[in-house]
N, C-alpha and C positions, 0 to 999 in steps of 0.2 A: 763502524762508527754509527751511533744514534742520534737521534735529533728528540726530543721529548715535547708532547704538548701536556701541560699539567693544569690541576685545580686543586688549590691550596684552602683551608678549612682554618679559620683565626683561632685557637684555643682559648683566647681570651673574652672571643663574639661570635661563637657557632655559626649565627646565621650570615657572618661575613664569609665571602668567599671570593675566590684571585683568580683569573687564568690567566699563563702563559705557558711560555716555551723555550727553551735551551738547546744547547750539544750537552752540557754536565748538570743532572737535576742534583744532586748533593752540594756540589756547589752554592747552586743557584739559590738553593732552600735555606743553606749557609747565611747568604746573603741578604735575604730576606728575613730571617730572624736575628739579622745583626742591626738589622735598620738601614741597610742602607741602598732598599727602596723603597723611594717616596711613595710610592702608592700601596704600600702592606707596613709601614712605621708605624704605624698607629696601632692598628691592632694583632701585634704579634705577643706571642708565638704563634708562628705556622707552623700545620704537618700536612703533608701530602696527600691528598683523598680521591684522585685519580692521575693514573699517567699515562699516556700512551706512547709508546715507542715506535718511531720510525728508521727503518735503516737508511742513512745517507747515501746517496750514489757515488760518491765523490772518490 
């Protein structure tokens, strides 16, 4: 299992840009171009413009 740290790129405001971090980034990215996080509602669509992966210990 992974854990992702990511930075998201606004398609609708280039020079907007997001980080964070998940266990499911398709998900996550899901979620954010549905609107329903409040801190990327505003200027979505998002795509993903770096990811890093980490494997879990667990």
């Amino acid at each position: 299992m992974f854990h992702y740290v990511y930075v998201l790129v606004s398609e609708s405001d280039p020079g907007r840009h997001y980080v964070g971090s998940t266990s499911d980034l398709n998900a996550r990215l899901a979620a954010h171009n549905a609107g329903k996080v409040s801190h990327t509602s505003k200027c979505k669509p998002w795509r993903v413009e770096t990811a890093v992966a980490f494997r879990c210990s667990k």
